[in-house]
N, C-alpha and C positions, 0 to 999 in steps of 0.2 A: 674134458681134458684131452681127450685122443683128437677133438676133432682142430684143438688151439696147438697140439704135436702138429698134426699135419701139416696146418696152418703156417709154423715157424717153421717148416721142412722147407718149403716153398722157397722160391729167390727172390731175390730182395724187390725187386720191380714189381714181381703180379701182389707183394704185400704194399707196395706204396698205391698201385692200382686199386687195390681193393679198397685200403684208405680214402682217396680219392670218390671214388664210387659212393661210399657210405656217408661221407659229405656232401655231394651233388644229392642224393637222395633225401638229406636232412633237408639241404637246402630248398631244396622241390616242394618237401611239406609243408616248411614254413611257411613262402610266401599263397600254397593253396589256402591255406588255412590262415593265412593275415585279414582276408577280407570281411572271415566270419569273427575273427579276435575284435576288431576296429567297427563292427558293423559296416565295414562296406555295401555302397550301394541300396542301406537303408535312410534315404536323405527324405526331407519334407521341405512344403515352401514355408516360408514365415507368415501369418496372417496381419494383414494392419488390425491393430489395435487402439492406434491412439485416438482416441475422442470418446470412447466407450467405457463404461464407468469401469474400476477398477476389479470388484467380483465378475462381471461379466467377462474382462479379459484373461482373468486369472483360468476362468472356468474354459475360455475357449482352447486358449494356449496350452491349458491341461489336455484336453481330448483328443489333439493331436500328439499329444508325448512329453508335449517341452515342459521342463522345469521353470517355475515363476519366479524372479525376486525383485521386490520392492528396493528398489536400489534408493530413491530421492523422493524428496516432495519438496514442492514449492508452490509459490502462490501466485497467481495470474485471475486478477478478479473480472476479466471477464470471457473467462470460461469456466466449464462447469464443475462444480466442486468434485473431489474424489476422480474426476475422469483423467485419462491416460494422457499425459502429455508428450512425452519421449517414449521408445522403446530400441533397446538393442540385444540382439540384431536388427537390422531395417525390415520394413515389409517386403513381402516379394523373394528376399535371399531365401538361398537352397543351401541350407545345413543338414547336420547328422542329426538324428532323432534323439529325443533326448539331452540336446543342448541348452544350455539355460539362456533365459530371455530377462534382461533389466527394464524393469519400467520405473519412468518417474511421472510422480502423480499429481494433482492439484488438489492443495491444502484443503479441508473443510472450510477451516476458521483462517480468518483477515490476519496478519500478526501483526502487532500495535508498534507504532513508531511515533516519536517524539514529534508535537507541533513546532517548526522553528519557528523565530520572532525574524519574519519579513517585511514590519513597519519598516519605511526608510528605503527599503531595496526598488530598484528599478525593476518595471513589469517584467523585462523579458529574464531578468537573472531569479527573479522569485519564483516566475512560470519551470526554470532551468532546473531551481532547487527543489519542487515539486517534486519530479518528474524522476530524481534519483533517488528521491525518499519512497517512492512508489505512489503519491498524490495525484491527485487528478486537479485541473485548471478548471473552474468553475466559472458564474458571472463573474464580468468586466464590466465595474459600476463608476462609472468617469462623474466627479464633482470638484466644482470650483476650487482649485489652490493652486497657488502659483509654480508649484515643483510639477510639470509635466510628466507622466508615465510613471510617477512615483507612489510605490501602495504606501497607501493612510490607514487602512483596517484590512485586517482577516476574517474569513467567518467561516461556521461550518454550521448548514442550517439554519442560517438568518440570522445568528449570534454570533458576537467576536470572541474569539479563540483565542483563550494565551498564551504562550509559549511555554514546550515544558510540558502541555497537556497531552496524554496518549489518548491517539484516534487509531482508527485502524486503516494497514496501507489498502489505499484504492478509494478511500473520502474524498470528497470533493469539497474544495479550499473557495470560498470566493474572493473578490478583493474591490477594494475601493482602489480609486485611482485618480488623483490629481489632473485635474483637465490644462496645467497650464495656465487657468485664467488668471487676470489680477483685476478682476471689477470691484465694485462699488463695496461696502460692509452694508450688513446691518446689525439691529440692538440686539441684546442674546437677552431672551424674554426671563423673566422671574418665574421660577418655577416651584419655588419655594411652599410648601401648605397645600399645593395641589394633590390630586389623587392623580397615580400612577397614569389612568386613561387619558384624565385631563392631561396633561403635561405630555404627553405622547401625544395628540391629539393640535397641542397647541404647536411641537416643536416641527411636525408633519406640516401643518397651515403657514408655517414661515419660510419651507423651504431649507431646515433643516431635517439632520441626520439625525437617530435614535444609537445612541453607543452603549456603552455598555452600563448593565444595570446590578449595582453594588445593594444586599441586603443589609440591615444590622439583625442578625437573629433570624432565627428561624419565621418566614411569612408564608402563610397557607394561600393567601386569594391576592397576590400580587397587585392584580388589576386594582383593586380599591385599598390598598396601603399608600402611603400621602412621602411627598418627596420631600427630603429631608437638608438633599445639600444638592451643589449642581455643579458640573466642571464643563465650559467655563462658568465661573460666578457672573452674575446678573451686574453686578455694580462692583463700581476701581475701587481704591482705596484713597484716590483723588479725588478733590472737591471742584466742582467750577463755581464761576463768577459770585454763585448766588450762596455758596458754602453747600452747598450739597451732592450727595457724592454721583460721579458720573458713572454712565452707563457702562456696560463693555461691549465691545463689539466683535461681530466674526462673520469671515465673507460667507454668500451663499454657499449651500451646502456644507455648511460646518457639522461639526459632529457633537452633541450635547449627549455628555455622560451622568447620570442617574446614580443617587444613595437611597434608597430607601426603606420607610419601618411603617409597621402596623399602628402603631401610633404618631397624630397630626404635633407637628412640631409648633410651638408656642413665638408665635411672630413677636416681635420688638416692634418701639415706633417707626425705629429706622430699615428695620427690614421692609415694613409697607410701604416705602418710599417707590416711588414708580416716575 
């Protein structure tokens, strides 16, 4: 108390002085003491990480200081599952210690996306709509039909695909493709009573396509179950000259779709008809 008497004895100047002072002085500590508040001066580089699976970046990024967070994942099928794809900060920058580092990662698993129906579509718009679905362009299988560059079938692994079916993105689509031609026909064989081989066998020998294969019921051994129906049908519903019913025809490379059962279907007089 006697020393804050003194103190107010004083004139008014050396007490705004003093004021003064005791400010400059606060101010002196604070900013000595800002560098050790903020860690100043305690900075590291960033190391790359991305291509490196994501526990090993975690583990690296950890040993120098920095905090990890799995910010994204997304899918990119071809690179390696789980590894680093993005990171930020960049490599190389010089931050504080202890700052956090976002990585995004590559998915394990494929994520499924819907088969669209690109019967009908032109090559280059089906290759288009691939490509947004995350699909990949496979064979370009060109056969006889008058619509040039136009897909006739889909496949995925040798089979036609139906629309609607989930594959997973980064599959590879193949496609049939119309060559443009308009040659000659030929007869679309009977295939009627046949086993699965045969008829696959006979439709390969004429220069046609194998499409798609329709079961009735459950069938264990494919190959020797016997064909039940065919699309196209072997014979019109027209008679010629002689009253007997005419053939049907389809230009090369046509595409012959398949019914069949584990049991031989029971021929008519008129189904022998050849």
């Amino acid at each position: 108390m006697e020393a804050i008497d003194k103190l107010l004895k004083k004139p008014l100047w050396f007490n705004v002085l003093v004021g003064i002072g005791a400010i400059l002085v606060l101010l002196i500590v604070f900013f000595f003491s800002l560098g050790w508040i903020t860690s100043n001066g305690q900075t590291a580089k960033v190391p790359s990480v991305v291509g490196l699976d994501v526990s090993a970046a975690q583990k690296n990024l950890s040993s120098l200081g920095f905090n990890v967070v799995l910010q994204d994942s997304i899918y990119v099928d071809t690179l390696a599952r789980n590894g680093v794809l993005r990171q930020t900060p960049d490599a190389d920058e010089v931050v504080k210690k202890g700052r956090t580092v976002y990585l995004t990662v590559n998915r394990v698993l494929a994520p499924l996306v819907d088969m669209p129906n690109l019967i009908g579509f032109s090559l280059q718009s089906a290759e288009t709509y691939l490509k947004v679905l995350g699909l990949r362009v496979g064979a370009i299988t060109m056969v006889p039909d008058r619509n040039k560059n136009v897909v006739l079938d889909q496949l995925v692994n040798a089979l036609p695909i139906a629309p609607g079916t989930k594959i997973a993105s980064g599959s590879v689509v193949n496609f049939m493709v119309g060559d443009g031609a308009v040659g000659g026909s030929i007869e679309v064989p009977d295939l009627i009573g046949l086993t699965v081989q045969m008829a696959k066998e006979k439709i390969l020998g004429m220069g046609l396509v194998i499409g798609k294969l329709n079961t009735n019921g459950a069938i264990q051994d494919t190959a020797s179950s016997f064909v039940v129906a065919q699309d196209p049908v072997a014979f019109l519903m027209q008679l010629d000259s002689l009253g007997m019913p005419m053939k049907n025809k389809v230009i090369p490379g046509g595409i012959i779709n398949l019914t069949i059962d584990k049991v031989a279907p029971i021929r008519t007089q008129s189904d022998s008809i050849k």
